[in-house]
C-alpha positions in Angstrom: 30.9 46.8 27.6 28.3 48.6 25.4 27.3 52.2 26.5 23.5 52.2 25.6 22.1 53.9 28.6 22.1 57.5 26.0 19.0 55.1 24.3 17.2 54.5 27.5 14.5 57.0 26.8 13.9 55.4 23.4 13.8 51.7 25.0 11.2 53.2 27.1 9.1 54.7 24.3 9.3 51.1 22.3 8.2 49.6 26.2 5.1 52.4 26.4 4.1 51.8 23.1 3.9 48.5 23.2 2.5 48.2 26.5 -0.7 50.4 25.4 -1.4 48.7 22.9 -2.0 45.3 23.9 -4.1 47.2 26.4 -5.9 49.4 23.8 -6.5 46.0 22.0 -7.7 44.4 25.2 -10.0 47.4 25.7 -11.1 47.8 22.0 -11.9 44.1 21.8 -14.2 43.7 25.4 -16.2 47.0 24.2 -16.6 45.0 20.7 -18.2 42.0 22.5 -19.4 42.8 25.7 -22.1 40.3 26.1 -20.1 37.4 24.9 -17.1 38.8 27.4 -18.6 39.0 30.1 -20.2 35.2 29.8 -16.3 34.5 29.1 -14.6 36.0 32.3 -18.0 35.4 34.8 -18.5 39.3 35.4 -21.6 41.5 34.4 -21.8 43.1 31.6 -21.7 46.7 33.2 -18.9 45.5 34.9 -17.0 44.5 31.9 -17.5 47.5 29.8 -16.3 49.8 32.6 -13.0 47.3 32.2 -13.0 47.8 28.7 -13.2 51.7 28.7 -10.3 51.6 31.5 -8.1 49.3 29.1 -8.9 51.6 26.0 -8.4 55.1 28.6 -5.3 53.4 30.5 -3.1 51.9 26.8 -3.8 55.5 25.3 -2.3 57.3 28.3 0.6 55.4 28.4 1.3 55.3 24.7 0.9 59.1 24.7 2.3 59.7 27.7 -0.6 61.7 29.3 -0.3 60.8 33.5 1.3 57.3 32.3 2.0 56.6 36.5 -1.9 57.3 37.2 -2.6 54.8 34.0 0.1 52.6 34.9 -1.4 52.0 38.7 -4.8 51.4 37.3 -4.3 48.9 34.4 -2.1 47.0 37.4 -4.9 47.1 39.5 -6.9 45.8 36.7 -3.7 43.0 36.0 -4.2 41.8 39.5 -7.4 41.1 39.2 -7.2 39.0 36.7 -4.5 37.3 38.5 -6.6 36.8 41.5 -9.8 35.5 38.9 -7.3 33.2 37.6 -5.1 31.8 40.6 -8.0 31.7 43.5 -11.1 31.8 41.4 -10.3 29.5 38.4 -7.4 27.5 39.9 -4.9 28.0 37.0 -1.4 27.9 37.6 1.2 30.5 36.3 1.6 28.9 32.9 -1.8 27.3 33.0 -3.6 24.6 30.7 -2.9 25.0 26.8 -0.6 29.0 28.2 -4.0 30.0 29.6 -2.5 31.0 33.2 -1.1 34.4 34.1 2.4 34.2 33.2 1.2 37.1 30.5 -0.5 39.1 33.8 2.7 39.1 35.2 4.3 40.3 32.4 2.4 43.4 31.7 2.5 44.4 35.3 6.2 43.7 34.8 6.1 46.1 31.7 3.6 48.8 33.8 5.9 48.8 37.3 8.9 50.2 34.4 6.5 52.5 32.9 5.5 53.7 37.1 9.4 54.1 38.3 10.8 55.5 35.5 7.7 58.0 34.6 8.0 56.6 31.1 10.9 58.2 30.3 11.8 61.3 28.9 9.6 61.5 25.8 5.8 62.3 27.1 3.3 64.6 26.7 2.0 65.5 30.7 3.8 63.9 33.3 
């Protein structure tokens, strides 16, 4: 019906954009706090801040589109385990108590596996 697939590349900017910065946030937010996150999540502190710099290193590669497959794989890898902290360790289902489950995991590794196939598109800096 409509021929939009001449905007693809553009859909995909608004998708790596978007993606990086909820993980830029993310980052930005655990490097803020670090004590009080890692009380929050049940990780050490060391631990945490390493997740926080991989959040803040990952969302800017993608955004700038600077090796947004390698970033892609790793913020994945850090999606699942929050998935697996979530679903084995804390026993939340997918939408959780009060939307605290990982229904929003699950979408940002939705989000990342697009950004992985597709190379992010056309419009990036260093494949």
């Amino acid at each position: 019906m409509f021929h939009l697939d001449g905007l693809t590349d553009y859909g995909l900017v608004f998708l790596r954009i978007m993606a990086g910065l909820i993980f830029i946030d993310s980052g930005y937010n655990d490097a803020r706090n670090p004590d009080e996150r890692s009380k929050s999540i049940g990780l050490p502190k060391g631990f945490t801040l390493f997740l926080a710099v991989a959040e803040l290193a990952g969302g800017a590669a993608i955004v700038l589109g600077v090796l947004q497959q390698l970033a892609a794989i790793g913020l994945i890898l850090i999606m699942l385990g929050a998935i697996q902290k979530k679903a084995v360790v804390w026993k939340t289902g997918f939408w959780g108590k009060d939307g605290y489950g990982w229904n929003y995991e699950m979408i940002l590794i939705s989000m990342l596996l697009v950004i992985l196939f597709t190379d992010g598109g056309r419009f990036v800096i260093f494949p």
